[in-house]
Each structure stands twice: as C-alpha cells, then as structure tokens.
C-alpha positions as CSV (number, residue, x, y, z in Angstrom):
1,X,0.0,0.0,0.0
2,X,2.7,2.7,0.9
3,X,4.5,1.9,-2.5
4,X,1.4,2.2,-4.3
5,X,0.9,5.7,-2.5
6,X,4.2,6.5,-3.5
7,X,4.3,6.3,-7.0
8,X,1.1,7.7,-7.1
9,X,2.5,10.7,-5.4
10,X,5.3,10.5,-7.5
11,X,3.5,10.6,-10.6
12,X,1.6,13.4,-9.6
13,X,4.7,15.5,-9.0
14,X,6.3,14.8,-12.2
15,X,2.8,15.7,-13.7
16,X,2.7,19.0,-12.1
17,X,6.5,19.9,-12.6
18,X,8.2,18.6,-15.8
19,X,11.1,19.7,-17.4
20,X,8.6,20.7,-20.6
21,X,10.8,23.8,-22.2
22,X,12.4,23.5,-25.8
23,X,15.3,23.9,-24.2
24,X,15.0,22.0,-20.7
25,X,13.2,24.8,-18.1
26,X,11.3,23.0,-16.1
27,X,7.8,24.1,-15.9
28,X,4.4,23.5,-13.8
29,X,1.4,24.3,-14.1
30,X,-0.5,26.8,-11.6
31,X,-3.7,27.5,-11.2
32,X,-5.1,31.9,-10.1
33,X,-8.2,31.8,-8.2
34,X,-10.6,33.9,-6.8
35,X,-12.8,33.7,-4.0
36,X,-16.2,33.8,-6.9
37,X,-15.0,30.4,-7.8
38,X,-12.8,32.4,-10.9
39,X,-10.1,29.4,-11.7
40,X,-7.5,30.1,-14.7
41,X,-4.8,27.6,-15.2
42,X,-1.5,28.7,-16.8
43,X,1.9,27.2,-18.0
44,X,4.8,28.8,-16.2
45,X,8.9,28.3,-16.8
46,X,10.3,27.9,-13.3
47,X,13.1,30.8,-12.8
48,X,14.9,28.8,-9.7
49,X,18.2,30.6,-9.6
50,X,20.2,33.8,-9.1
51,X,20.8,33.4,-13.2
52,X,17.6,32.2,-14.0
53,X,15.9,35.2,-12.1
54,X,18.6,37.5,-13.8
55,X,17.3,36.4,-17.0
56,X,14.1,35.9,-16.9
57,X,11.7,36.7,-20.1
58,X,14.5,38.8,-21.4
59,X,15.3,38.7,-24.8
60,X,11.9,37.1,-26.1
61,X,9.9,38.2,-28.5
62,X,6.7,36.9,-27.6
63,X,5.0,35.2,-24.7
64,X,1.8,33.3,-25.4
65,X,-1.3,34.3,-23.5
66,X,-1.9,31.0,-21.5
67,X,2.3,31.3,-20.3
68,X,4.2,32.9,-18.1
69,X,7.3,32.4,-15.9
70,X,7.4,32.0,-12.2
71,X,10.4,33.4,-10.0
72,X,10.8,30.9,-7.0
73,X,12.6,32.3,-4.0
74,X,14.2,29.5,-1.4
75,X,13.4,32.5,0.9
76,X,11.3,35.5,1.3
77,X,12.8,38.3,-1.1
78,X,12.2,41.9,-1.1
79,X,13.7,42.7,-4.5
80,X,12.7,44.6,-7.4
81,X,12.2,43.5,-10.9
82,X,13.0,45.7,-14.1
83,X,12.5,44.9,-18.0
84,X,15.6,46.2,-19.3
85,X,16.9,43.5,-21.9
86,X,12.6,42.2,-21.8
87,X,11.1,43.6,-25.2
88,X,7.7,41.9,-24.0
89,X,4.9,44.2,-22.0
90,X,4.4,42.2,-18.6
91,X,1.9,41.9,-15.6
92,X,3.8,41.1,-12.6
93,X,2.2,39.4,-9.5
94,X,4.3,39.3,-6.4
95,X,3.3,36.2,-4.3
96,X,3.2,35.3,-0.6
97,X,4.3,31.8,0.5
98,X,1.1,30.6,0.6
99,X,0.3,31.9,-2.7
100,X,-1.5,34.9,-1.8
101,X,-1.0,37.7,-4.6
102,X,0.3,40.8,-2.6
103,X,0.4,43.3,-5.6
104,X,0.2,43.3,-9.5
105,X,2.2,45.7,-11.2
106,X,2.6,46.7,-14.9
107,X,6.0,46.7,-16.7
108,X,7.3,48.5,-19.8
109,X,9.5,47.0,-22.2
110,X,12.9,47.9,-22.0
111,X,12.1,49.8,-18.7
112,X,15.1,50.4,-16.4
113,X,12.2,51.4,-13.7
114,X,12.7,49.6,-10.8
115,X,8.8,47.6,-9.6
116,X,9.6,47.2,-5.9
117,X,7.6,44.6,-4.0
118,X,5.3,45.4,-1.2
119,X,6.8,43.5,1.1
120,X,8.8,40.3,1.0
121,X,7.6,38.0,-1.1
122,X,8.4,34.5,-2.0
123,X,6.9,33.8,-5.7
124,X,6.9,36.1,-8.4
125,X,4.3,35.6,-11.2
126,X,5.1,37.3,-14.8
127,X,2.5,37.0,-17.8
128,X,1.5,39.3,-20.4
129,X,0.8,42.7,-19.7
130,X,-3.3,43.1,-18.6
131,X,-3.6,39.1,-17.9
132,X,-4.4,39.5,-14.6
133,X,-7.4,42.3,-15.0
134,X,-8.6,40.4,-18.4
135,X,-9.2,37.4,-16.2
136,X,-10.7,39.5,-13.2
137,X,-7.7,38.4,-10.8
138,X,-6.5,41.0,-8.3
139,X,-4.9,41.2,-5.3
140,X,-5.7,38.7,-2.4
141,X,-6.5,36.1,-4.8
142,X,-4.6,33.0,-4.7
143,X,-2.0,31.4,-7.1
144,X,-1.7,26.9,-6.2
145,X,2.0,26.6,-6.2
146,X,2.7,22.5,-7.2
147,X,4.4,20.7,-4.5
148,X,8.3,20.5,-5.1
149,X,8.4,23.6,-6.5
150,X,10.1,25.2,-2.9
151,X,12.4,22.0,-3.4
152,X,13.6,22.8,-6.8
153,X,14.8,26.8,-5.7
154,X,16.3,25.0,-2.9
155,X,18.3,23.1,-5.2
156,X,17.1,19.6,-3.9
C-alpha cells in the first residue's frame, strides 16, 4: 500500500512539474483563483536561480497568453524586478508563500524602472501585460504553487 501511495504521489509531482521547455526549463502548471470560484490555469517556466531570475523573459519576443514564468525564491525576497533587456509588456504578481498575490504591477518594455515589492515575497508571477485584470484576478486572490516547486529553488 505505501509503495502504491508512493508512485502515485510521484506521478503526480512529475505531472505538475516537468522539465517541458524547448530547451530543458522546467515548468508546472499553476492554477489563479478567486474567492467567486474564478479558476485560470497557466503554464509557467520555473526561474529557480540567481541566473535564471537575472534572466528571466529577457530577450523574447513573444510570450503566449496561456504562459508565463514564475520566479521561485528558497526564501522571502524583497527585491525589485525591471524589463531592461525584456522587449515583451508584462503583468507582474508578487506572491506570498502561501500563494497569496500581494500586488500586481505593470511593466514597460525595456524599462530600467525599478517595480519594488510590497513587502517580502516568495513567488513572483510574470505573464502578459493586462492578464491578470482580463481574467478578473486581483490582489488577495490566490495562485496553487505545485508541490516541489520550494524543493527545486532550494536546489534539492
């Protein structure tokens, strides 16, 4: 019974968070809620480290509307994002640990404007610019964060 609960819970994982980038970034799917029962799923790169985050949608020239990339912290972070090498227009939701969105702020391409966080945050959620008010999300609605997500910033 345990190894049947196992691989079952090992399937799942690997479902939720797959290495599924042309050129290996893992991604996962998460799901942005709101409390009228509002559910949109989307299809986000995992940014995990210091280079990843440095990168991040720079130097794309497109984003499709059902993707984005999610910055995952090991730790709460209180830094800024900026779109200066990014030619794309960008929403960005900064996230609590429990996946509560704290703020969403809009972001210019090419931008050397500093968007500081409200606070510490632990996820960062970037999509195309007006996502989040085209599907009615707004602050204090929730983003589900797959499990092992945490583990994979950590470097586990």
């Amino acid at each position: 019974m345990r190894l049947a609960l196992a691989i079952a819970t090992a399937l799942v994982l690997a479902s939720a968070v797959a290495c599924g980038g042309s050129d290996g970034v893992p991604t996962a799917t998460v799901v942005v809620s709101d409390d009228d029962g509002g559910r949109t799923a989307l299809t986000v790169e995992l940014a995990r480290t210091p280079a990843e985050h440095s990168r991040g949608l720079s130097l794309r020239e497109d984003l499709p509307e059902d993707r984005g990339m999610l910055f995952v912290f090991a730790e709460d972070s209180t830094a800024g994002f900026w779109m200066k090498d990014t030619s794309i227009p960008l929403s960005i939701a900064f996230l609590a640990e429990d996946g509560t969105i704290l703020d969403i702020q809009e972001m210019e391409p090419f931008s050397t404007e500093v968007h500081p966080p409200p606070g510490p945050y632990r996820y960062a959620l970037e999509v195309n610019q007006g996502w989040f008010q085209r599907q009615g999300f707004e602050p204090g609605d929730q983003v589900e964060i797959p499990e092992g997500v945490e583990a994979l910033a950590a470097g586990e």
